[in-house]
N, C-alpha and C positions, 0 to 999 in steps of 0.2 A: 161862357158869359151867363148861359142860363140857369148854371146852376149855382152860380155865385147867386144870383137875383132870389134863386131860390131860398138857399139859406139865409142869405137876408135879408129875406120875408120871414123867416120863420126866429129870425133872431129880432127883428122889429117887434113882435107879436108876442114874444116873450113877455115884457114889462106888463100888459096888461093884460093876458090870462092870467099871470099870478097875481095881480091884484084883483079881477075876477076869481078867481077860487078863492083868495083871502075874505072878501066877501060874502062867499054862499056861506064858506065855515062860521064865518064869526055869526053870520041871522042862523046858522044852524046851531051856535053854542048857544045863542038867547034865548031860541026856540025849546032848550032843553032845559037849560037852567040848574041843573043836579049835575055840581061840579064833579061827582066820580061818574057819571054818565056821559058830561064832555069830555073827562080823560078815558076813559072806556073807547069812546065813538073816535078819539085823534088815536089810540092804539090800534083800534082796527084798521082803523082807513089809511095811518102806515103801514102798517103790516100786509095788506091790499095794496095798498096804493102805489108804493113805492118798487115791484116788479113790476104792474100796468104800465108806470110814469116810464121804466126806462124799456120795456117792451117797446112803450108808443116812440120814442126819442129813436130808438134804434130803425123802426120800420119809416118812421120820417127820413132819416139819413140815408136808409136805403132806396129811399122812394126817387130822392133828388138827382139818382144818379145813369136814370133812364129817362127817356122821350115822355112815355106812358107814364113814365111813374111820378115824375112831373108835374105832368096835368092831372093825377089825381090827388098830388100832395099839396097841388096850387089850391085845389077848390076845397080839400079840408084844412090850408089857409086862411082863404078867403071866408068860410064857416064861421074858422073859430074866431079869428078877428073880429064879425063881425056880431059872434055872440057873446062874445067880452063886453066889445063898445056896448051892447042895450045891457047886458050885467052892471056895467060901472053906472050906464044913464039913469037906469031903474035905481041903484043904491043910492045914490049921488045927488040927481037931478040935473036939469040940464045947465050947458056952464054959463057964469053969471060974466064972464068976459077973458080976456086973453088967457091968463095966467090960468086960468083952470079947462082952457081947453088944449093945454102941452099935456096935458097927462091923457087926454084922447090921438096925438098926432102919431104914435107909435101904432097903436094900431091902427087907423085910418092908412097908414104910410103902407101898413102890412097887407091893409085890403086893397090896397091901390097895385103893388108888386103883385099880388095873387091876378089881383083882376089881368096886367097886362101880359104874368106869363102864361091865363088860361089863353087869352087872346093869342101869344104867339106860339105856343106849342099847339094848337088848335090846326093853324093853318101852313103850317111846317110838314108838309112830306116827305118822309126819306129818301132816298134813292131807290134803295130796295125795293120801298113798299112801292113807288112806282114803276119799277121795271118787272114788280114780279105782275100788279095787276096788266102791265101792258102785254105782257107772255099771257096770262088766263087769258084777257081777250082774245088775242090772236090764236089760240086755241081754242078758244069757243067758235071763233070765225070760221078756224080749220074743218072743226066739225060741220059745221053749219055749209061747209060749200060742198066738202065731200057726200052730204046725206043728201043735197040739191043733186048731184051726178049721180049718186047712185040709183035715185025712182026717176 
C-alpha cells in the first residue's frame, strides 16, 4: 500500500513541476530575448536534460520499492512539491479564489502523501532490524557479564 501512495505522490506532483519548469523557461526565454540564443539554450538543455529527466524517473522508481528508499524518495517529494507550489506562487501570485487554487491542489495533495509516508515509514521497524538490534544487545550484555566474572 506504501508504495502505491508512493507513486501517487509522485504522479500527483507531476502537473505542477511541469508547469514549474514551464515557468523558469519561459522568464528564461524573456531573460534572453535573441531567438537563436533561446533555440540554442532549448537544444542544450534537451540534449542535457533529457538523459538527467529519465536517470531521475528511473532512480525515483527505484527508490519506491524499498523501506529506505521511500523515505528518501518521500522527502525529495515532499521538496519538489513544495518548491513548485512557491514557483507557481512567485510567477502567478497568490489565487484570487477557488478556481485558481485547483491548479495548486495537485501538488499540495503531493505534499500531503509525502508528508504521511515520511511519518509512516519513519516509525515502521522491520522485523529484522529488530531482532538483529535485540541479538547486538544481548551480546553486548554477554560481554559485559562475562568481563564482570572474569576481574
Amino acid at each position: 500500500m506504501r508504495i502505491a501512495a508512493y507513486f501517487a505522490g509522485w504522479l500527483l506532483a507531476l502537473p505542477g513541476l511541469v508547469l514549474a519548469a514551464g515557468v523558469l523557461m519561459l522568464d528564461r526565454a524573456i531573460q534572453l530575448g535573441n531567438l537563436a540564443r533561446i533555440l540554442w539554450e532549448a537544444l542544450v538543455a534537451f540534449a542535457y536534460g533529457l538523459p538527467l529527466l529519465l536517470l531521475a524517473a528511473v532512480v525515483i522508481v527505484l527508490l519506491g520499492f524499498w523501506r529506505t528508499g521511500r523515505l528518501v524518495g518521500a522527502g525529495l517529494l515532499l521538496l519538489a512539491s513544495l518548491a513548485s507550489v512557491a514557483v507557481i506562487l512567485e510567477a502567478f501570485g497568490s489565487p484570487q479564489g477557488l478556481g485558481e487554487m485547483l491548479y495548486l491542489a495537485p501538488a499540495a495533495a503531493a505534499a500531503l502523501v509525502a508528508g504521511v509516508l515520511i511519518n509512516a515509514e519513519s516509525r515502521t521497524a522491520t522485523p529484522r532490524d529488530a531482532a538483529s538490534a535485540s541479538a547486538e544487545s544481548r551480546s553486548a550484555l554477554g560481554s559485559a557479564d562475562s568481563a564482570r566474572t572474569r576481574s
